[in-house]
Backbone as CSV, one residue per row, in Angstrom:
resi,resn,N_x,N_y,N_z,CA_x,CA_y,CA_z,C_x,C_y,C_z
1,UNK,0.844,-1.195,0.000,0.000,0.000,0.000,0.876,1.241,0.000
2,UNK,0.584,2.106,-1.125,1.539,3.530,-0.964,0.218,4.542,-0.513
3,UNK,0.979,5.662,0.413,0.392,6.633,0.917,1.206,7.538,0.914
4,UNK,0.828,8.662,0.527,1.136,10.323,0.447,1.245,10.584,1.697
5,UNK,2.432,11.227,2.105,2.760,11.606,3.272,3.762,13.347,2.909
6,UNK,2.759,13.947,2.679,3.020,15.287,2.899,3.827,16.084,4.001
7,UNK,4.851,16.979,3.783,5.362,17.494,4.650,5.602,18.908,4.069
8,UNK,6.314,19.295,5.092,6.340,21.121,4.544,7.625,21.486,3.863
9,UNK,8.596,20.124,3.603,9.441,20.389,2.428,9.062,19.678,1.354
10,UNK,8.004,19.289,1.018,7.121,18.364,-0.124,6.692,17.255,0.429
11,UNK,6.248,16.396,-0.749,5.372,15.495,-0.546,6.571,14.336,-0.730
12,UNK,6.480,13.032,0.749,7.100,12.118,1.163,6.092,11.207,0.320
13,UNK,6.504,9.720,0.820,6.112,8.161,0.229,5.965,7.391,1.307
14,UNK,4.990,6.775,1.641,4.964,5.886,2.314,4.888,4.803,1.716
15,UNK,5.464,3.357,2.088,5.322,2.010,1.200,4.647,1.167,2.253
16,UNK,3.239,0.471,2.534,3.313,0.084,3.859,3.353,-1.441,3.518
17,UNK,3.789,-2.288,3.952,4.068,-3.767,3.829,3.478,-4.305,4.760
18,UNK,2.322,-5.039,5.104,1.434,-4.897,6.537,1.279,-6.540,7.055
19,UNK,1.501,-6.944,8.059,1.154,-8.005,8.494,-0.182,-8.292,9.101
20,UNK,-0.636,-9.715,9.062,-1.981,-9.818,8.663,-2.218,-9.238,10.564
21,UNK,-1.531,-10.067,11.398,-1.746,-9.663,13.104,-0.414,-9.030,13.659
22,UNK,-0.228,-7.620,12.931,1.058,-7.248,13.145,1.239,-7.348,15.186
23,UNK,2.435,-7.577,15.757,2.768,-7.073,17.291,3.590,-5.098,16.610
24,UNK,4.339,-5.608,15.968,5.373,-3.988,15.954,5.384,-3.507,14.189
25,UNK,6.040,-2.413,14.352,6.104,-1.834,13.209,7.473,-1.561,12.942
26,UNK,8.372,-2.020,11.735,9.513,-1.175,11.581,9.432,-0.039,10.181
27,UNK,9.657,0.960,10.819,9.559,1.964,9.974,11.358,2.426,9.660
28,UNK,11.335,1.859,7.758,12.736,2.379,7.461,12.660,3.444,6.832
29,UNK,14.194,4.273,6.350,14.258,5.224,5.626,15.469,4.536,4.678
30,UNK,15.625,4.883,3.687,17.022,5.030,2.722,17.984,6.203,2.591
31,UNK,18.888,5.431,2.150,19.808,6.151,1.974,20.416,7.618,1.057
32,UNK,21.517,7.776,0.803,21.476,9.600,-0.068,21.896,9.012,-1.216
33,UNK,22.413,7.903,-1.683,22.423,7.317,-2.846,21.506,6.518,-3.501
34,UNK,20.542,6.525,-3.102,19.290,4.927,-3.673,18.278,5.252,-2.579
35,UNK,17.487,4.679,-3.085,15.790,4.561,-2.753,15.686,3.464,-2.219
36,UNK,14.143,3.348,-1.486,13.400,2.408,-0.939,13.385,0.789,-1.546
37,UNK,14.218,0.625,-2.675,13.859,-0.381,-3.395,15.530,-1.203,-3.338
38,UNK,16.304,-0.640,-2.173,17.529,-1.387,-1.737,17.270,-2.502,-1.203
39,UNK,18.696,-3.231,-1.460,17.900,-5.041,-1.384,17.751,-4.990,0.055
40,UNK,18.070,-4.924,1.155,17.829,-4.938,2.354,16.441,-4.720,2.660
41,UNK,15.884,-3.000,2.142,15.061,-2.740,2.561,14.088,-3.774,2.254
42,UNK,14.239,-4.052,0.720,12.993,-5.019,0.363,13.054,-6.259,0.842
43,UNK,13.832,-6.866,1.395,14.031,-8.274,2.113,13.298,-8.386,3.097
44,UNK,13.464,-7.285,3.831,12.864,-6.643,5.234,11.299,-6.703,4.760
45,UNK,10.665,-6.109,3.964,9.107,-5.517,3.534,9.177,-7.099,2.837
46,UNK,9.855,-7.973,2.021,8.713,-8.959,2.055,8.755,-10.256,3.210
47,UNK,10.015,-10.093,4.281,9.935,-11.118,4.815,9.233,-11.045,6.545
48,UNK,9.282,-9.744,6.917,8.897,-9.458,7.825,7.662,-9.216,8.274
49,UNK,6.776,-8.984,7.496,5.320,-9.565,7.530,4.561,-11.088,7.820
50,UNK,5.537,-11.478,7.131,5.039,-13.223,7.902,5.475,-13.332,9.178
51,UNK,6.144,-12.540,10.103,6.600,-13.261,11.400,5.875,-12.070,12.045
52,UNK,5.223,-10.877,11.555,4.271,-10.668,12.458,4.782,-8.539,12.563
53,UNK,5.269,-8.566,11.681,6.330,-7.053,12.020,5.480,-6.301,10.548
54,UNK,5.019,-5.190,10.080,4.468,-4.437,9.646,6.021,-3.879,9.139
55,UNK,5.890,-3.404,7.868,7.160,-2.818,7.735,6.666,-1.470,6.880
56,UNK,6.824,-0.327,7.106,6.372,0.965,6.412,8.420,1.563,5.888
57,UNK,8.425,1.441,4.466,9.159,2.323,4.195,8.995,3.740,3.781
58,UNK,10.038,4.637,4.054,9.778,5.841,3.712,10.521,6.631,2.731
59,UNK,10.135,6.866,1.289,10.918,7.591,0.731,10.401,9.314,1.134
60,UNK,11.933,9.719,1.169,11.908,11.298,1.433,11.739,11.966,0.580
61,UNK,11.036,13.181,0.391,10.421,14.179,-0.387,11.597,14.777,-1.204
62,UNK,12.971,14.783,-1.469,13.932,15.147,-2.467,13.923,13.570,-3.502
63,UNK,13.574,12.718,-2.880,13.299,11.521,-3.811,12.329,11.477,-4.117
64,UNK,11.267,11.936,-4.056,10.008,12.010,-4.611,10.244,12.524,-5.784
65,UNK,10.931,13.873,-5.356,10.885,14.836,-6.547,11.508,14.100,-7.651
66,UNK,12.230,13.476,-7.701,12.861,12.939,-8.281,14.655,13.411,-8.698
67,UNK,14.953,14.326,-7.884,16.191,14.718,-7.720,17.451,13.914,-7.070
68,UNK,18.406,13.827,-7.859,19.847,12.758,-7.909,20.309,13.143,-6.111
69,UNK,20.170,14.312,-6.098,21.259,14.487,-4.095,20.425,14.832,-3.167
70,UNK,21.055,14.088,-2.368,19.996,14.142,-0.951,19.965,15.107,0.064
71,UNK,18.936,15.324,0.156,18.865,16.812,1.047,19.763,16.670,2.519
72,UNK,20.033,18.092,2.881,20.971,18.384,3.842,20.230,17.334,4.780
73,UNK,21.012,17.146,6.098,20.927,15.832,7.602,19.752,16.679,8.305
74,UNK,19.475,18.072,8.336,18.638,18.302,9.178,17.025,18.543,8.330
75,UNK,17.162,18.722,6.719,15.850,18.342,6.141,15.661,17.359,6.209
76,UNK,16.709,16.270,6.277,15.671,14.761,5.872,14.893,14.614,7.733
77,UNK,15.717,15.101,8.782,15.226,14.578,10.065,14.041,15.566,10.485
78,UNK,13.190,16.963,9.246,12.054,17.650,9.701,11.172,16.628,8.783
79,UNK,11.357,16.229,7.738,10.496,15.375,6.680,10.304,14.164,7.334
80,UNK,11.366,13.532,8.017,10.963,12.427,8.952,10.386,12.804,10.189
81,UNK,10.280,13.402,10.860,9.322,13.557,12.416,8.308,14.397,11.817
82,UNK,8.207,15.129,10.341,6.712,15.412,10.352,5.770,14.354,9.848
83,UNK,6.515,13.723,9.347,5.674,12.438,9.016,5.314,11.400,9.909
84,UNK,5.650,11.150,11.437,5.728,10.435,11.997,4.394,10.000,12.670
85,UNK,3.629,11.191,12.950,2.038,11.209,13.368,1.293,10.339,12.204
86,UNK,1.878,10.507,11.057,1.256,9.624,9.658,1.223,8.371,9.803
87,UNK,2.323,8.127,10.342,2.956,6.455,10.333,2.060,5.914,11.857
88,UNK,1.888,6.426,12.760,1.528,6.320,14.143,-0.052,5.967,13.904
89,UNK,-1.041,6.982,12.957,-1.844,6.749,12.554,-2.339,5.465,11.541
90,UNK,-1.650,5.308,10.683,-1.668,4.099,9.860,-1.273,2.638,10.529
91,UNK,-0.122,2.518,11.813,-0.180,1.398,12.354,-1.010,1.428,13.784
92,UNK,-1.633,1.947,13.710,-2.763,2.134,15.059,-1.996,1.215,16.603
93,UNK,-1.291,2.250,16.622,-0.310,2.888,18.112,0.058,1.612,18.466
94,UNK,0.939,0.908,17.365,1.909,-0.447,17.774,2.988,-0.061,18.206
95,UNK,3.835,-0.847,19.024,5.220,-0.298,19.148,5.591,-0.185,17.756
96,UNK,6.878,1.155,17.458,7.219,1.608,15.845,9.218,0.802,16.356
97,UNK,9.574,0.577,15.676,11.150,0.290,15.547,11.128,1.272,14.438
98,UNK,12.351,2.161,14.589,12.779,3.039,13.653,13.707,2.507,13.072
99,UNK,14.350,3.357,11.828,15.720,2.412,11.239,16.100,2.606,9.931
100,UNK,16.980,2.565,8.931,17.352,2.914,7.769,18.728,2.067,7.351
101,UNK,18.603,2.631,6.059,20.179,2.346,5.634,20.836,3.789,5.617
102,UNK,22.068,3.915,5.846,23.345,4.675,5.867,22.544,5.863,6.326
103,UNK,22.466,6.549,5.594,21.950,8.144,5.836,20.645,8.045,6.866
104,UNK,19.638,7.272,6.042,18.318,6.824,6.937,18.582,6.302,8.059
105,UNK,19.579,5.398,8.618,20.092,4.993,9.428,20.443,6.249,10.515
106,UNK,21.357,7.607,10.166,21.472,8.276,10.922,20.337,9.047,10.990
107,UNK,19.629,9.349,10.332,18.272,9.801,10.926,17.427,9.529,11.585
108,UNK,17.513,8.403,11.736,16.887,7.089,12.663,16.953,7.536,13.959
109,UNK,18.705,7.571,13.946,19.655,7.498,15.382,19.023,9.109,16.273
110,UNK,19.131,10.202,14.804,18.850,10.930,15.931,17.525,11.687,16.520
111,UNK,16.617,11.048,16.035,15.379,11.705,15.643,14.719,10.372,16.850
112,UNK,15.120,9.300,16.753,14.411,8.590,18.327,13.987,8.696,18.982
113,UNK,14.187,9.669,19.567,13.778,10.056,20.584,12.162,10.951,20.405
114,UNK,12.578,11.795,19.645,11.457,12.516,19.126,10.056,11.982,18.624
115,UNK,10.580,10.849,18.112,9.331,10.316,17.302,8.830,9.059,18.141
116,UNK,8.946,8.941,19.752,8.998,7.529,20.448,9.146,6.243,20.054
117,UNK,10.338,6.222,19.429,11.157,4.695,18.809,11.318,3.863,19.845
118,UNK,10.816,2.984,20.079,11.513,1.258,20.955,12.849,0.949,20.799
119,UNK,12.886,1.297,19.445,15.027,0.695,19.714,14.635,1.518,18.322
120,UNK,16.152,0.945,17.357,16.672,1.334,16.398,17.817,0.589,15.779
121,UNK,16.947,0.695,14.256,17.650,-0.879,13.724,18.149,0.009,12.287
122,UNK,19.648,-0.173,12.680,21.140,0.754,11.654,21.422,-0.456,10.693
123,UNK,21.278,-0.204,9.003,21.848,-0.937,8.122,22.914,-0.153,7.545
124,UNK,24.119,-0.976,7.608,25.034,-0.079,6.884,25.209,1.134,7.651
125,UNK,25.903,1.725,8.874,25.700,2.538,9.696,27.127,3.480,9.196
126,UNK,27.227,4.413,8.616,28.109,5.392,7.910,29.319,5.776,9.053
127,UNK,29.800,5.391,9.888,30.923,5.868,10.980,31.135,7.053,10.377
128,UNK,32.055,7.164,9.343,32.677,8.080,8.711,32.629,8.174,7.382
129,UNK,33.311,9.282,6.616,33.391,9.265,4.740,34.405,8.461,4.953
130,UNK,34.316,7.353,3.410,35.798,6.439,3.165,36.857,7.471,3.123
131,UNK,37.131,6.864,3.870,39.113,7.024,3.820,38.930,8.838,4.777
132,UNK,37.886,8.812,5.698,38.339,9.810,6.554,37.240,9.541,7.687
133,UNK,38.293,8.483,8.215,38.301,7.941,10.002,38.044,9.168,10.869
134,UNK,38.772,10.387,10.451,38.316,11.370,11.509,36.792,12.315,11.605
135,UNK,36.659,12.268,10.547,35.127,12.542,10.346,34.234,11.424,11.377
136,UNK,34.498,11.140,12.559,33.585,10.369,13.162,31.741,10.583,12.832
137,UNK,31.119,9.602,12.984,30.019,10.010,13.433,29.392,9.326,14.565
138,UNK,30.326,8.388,15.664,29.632,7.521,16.211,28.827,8.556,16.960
139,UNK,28.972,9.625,17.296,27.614,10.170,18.557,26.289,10.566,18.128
140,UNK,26.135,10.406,16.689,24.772,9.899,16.362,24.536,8.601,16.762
141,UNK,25.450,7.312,16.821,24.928,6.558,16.822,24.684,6.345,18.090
142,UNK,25.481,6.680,19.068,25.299,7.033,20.261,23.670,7.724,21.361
143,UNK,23.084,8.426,20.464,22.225,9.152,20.797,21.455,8.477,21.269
144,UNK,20.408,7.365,20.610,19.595,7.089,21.407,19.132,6.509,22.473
145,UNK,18.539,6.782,23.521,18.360,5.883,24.823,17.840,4.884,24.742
146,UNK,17.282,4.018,23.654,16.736,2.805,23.226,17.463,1.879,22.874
147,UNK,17.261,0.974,22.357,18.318,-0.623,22.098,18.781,-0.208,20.459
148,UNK,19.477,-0.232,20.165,19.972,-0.554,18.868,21.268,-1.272,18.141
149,UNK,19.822,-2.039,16.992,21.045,-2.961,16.318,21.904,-2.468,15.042
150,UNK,22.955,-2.532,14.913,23.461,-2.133,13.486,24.176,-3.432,12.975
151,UNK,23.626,-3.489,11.355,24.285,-4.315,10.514,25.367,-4.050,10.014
152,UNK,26.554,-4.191,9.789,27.460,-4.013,9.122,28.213,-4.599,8.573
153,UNK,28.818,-4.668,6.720,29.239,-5.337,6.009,31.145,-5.175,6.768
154,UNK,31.996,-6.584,6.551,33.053,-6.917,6.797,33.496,-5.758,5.761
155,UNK,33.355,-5.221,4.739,34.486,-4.658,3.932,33.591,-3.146,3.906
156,UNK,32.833,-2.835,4.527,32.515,-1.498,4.716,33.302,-0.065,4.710
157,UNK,33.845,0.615,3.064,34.428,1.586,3.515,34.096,2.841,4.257
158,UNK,33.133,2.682,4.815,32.458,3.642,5.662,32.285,3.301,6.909
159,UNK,33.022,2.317,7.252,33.278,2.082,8.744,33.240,0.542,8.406
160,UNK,33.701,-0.449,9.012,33.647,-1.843,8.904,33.211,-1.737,10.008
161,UNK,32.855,-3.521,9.972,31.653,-3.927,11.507,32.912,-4.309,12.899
162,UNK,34.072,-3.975,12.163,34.814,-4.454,13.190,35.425,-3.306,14.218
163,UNK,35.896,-2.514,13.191,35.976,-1.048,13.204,34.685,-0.581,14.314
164,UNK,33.572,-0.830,13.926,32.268,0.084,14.381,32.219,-0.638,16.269
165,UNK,32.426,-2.103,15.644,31.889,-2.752,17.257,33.456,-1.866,18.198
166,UNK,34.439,-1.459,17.519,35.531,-1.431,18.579,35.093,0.110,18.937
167,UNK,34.560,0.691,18.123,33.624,2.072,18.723,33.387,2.287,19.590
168,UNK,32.596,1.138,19.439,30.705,1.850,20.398,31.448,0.491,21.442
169,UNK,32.419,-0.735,21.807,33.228,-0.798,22.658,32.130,-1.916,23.243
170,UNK,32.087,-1.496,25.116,31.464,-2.633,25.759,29.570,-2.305,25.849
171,UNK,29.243,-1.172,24.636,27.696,-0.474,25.886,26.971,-1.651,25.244
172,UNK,26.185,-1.969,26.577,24.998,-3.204,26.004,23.845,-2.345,25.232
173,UNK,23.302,-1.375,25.179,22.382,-0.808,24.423,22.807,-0.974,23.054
174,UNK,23.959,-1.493,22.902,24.148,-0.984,21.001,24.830,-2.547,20.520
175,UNK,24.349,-3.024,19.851,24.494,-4.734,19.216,24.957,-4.643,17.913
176,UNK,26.167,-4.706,17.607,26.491,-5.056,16.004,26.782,-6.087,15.663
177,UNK,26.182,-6.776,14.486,26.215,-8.157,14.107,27.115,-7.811,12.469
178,UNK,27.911,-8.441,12.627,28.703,-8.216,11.086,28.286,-9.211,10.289
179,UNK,28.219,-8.593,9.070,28.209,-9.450,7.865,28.813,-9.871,7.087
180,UNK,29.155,-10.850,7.180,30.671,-11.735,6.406,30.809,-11.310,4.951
181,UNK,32.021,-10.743,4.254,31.926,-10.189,3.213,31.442,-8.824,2.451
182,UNK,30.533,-8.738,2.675,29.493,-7.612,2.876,30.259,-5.736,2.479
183,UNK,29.969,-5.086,1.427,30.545,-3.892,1.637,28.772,-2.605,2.168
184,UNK,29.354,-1.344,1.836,28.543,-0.314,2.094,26.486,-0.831,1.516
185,UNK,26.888,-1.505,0.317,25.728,-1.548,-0.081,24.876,-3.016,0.552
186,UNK,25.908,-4.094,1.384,25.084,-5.375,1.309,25.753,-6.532,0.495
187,UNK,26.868,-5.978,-0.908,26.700,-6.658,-1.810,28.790,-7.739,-1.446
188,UNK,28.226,-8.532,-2.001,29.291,-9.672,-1.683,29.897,-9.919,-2.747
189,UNK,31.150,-10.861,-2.660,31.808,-10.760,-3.563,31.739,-12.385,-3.857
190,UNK,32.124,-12.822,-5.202,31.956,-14.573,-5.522,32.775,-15.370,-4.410
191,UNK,33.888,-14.705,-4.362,34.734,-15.576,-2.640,34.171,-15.695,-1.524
192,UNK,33.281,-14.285,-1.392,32.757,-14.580,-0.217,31.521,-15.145,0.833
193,UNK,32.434,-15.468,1.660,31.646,-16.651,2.500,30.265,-16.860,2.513
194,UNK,29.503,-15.526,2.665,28.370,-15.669,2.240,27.228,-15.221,0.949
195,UNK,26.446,-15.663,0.248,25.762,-15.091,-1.309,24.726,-14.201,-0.945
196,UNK,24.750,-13.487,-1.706,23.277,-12.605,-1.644,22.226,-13.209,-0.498
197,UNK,21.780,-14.306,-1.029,20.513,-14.624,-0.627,20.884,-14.833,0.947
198,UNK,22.248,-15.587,1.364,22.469,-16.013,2.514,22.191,-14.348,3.450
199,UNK,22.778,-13.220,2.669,23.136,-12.223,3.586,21.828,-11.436,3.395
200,UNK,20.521,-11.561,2.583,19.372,-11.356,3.080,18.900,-12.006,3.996
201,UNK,19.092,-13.507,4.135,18.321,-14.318,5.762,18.943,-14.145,6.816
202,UNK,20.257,-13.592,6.924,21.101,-12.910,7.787,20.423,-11.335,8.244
203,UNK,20.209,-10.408,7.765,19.578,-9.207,7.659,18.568,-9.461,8.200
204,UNK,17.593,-10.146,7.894,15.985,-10.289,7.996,15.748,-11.035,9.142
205,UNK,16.406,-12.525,9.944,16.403,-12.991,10.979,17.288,-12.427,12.300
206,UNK,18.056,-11.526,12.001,18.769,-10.832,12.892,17.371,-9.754,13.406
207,UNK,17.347,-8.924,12.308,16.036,-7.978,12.931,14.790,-8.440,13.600
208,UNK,14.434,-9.577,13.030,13.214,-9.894,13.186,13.436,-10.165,15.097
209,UNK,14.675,-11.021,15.498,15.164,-11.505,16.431,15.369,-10.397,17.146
210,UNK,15.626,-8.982,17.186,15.682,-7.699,18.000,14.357,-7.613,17.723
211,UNK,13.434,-7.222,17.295,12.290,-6.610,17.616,11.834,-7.011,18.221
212,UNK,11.835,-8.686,18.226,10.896,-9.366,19.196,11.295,-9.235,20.596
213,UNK,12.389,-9.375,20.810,13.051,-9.036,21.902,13.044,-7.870,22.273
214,UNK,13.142,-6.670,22.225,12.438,-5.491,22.442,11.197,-4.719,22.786
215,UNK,10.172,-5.299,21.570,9.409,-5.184,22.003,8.051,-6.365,22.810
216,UNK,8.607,-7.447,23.191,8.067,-8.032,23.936,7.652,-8.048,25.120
217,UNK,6.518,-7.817,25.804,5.384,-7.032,26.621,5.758,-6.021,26.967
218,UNK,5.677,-5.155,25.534,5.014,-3.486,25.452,3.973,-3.290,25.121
């Protein structure tokens, strides 16, 4: 189901992927390079409905328009919390899991709070620009007071999962599960250990496995 989700920097997208007796909702965003139709996201929207999780993606209103670059970090996070009463309304006041890839991912992180997220589920979580470690960004990822999981590919030039877990260190609020092979986008290489399909049931049973755990008797 798509729904118009208007905001006051244009008109957003909702994609809603709905389970028949949803418990939770994960609401993603995408990234500043690609749309809603990243393999993750869609792994997520068709597999997560059978185990009971509602999945609403959100394309942002500079992708609507249909424009190549993604709006500045603090338009995409007014286009996301004005839309959020939308999403709240359409899953009739389930617990919401927030969450994205890379960019969507940090909007996720810092907007949590705002939009009453249960946890927060990071694909591809951007640490830094390749090849500049000092550009940190872990204190977005840092931000929220909720549980969050981040996925991250082994060859990630935007932070690897090994790199990221030595980050964020011992805090139990923040869970990174690496993905064997795996770069910025998800995508694997013929050597490696795991294929496409493996590192979608990887993606999709990892999350499914935090939400439930999270939000179980809320």
């Amino acid at each position: 189901m798509d729904v118009a989700a208007p905001t006051s920097l244009g008109p957003g997208r909702l994609v809603v992927d709905a389970a028949e007796n949803p418990s939770a909702v994960l609401w993603l965003g995408h990234g500043a390079g690609g749309g809603i139709g990243a393999a993750d996201l869609t792994a997520l929207a068709a597999m997560l409905p059978g185990q009971g999780i509602t999945v609403v993606r959100y394309e942002q209103p500079w992708r609507v328009a249909g424009r190549r670059v993604g709006a500045r970090p603090a338009a995409l996070d007014v286009a996301w919390q004005e839309t959020a009463p939308l999403v709240k309304q359409i899953t009739g006041g389930l617990p919401v899991v927030v969450g994205g890839r890379s960019a969507g991912a940090r909007v996720a992180c810092r907007t949590a709070g705002t939009v009453d997220a249960v946890a927060v589920v990071c694909l591809a979580f951007p640490l830094h620009p390749p090849g500049r470690p000092e550009k940190s960004r872990l204190s977005e990822l840092l931000t929220p007071e909720v549980p969050v999981l981040v996925l991250q590919g082994e060859r990630d030039t935007f932070g690897s999962a090994a790199t990221l877990a030595a980050e964020v260190g011992a805090r139990r609020s923040i869970r990174v599960v690496a993905v064997p092979g795996a770069d910025h986008s998800m995508k694997v290489l013929a050597s490696s250990p795991l294929n496409a399909r493996a590192v979608a049931e990887l993606v999709t049973s990892s999350v499914a496995d935090f939400i439930g755990e999270v939000t179980r008797g809320t």
